[in-house]
C-alpha positions as CSV (number, residue, x, y, z in Angstrom):
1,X,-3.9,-153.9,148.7
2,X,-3.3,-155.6,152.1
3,X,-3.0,-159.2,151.8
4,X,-2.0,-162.2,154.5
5,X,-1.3,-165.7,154.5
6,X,-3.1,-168.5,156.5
7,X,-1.7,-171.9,157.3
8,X,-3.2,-174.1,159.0
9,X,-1.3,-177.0,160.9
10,X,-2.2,-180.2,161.5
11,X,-2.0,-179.6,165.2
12,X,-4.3,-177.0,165.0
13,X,-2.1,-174.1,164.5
14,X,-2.8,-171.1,162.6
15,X,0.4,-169.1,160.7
16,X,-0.4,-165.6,159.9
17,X,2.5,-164.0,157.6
18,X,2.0,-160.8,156.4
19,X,4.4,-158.0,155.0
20,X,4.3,-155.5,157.9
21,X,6.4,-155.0,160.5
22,X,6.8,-154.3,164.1
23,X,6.5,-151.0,165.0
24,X,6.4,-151.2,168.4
25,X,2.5,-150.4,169.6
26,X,1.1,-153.7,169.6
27,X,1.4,-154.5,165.9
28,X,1.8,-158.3,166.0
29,X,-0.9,-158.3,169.3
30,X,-3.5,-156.7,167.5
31,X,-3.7,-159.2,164.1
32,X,-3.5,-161.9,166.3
33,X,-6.2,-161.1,168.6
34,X,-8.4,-159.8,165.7
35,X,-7.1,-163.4,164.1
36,X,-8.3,-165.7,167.7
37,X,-11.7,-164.0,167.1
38,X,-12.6,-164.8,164.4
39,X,-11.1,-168.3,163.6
40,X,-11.9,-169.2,167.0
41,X,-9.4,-170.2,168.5
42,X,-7.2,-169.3,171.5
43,X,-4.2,-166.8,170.6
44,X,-1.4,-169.1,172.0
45,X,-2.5,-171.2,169.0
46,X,-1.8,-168.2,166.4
47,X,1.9,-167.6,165.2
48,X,2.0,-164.4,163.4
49,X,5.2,-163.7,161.0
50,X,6.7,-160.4,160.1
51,X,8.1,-158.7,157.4
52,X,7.4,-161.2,154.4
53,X,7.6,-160.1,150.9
54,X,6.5,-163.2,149.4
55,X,3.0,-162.0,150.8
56,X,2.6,-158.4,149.3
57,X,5.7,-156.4,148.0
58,X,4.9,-153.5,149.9
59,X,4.8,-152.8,153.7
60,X,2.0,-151.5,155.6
61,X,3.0,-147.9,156.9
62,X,2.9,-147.2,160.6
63,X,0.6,-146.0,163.3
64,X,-2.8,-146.7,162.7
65,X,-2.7,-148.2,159.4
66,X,-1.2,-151.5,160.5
67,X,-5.2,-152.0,162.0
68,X,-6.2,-152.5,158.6
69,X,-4.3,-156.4,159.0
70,X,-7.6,-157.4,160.8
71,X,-9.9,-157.2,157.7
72,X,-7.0,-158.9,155.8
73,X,-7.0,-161.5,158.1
74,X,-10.6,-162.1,158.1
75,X,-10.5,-162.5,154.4
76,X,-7.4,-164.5,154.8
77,X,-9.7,-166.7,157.0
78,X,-12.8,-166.7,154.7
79,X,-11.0,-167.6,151.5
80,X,-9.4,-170.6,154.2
81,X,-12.8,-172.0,154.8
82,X,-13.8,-172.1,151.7
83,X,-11.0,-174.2,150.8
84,X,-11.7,-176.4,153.8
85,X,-15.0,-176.8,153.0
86,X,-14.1,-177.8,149.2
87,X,-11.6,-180.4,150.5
88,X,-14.6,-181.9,152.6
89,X,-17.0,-181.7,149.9
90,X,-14.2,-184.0,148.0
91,X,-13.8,-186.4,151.2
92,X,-17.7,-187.1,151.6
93,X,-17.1,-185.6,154.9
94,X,-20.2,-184.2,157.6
95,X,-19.5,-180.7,156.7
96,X,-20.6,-181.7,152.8
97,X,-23.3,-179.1,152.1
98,X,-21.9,-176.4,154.7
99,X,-21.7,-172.8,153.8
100,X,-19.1,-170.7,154.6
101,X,-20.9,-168.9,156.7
């Protein structure tokens, strides 16, 4: 199973770190666009790390497959706001209530 890592900085930063690698053809680009969408925010604010075993102990294979990242990072991001919205629910804050969706 794919899996990624989301951090989110205090600045407003997202970290992406996933096991794959660059292959050449757009394999960092492509996550990170796929990432900017749907976390909404602009790509300059998305640092995506290589080659991390601490995320999955195998490596996504070339080519095409490496496009499977973008689901991974959408459930990377869902899991994220439901953590966010947790810590608010904790905080009293606005979002209290919100769904995930």
């Amino acid at each position: 199973m794919l899996r990624t890592r989301l951090r989110l900085g205090a600045d407003g930063t997202i970290t992406i770190r996933s096991s794959t690698n660059e292959l050449g053809a757009g394999t960092s680009n492509a996550p990170t666009q796929a990432a900017a969408q749907r976390l909404g925010v602009p790509m300059d604010k998305i640092r995506f790390l290589q080659g991390d075993s601490d995320v999955a102990k195998t490596r996504i294979p070339g080519a095409s497959a490496t496009t499977t990242l973008a689901s991974a990072i959408w459930n990377a991001r869902d899991r994220l706001v439901r953590e966010l919205l947790t810590l608010a629910e904790a905080t009293g804050s606005p979002l209290t209530g919100r769904r995930p969706d």
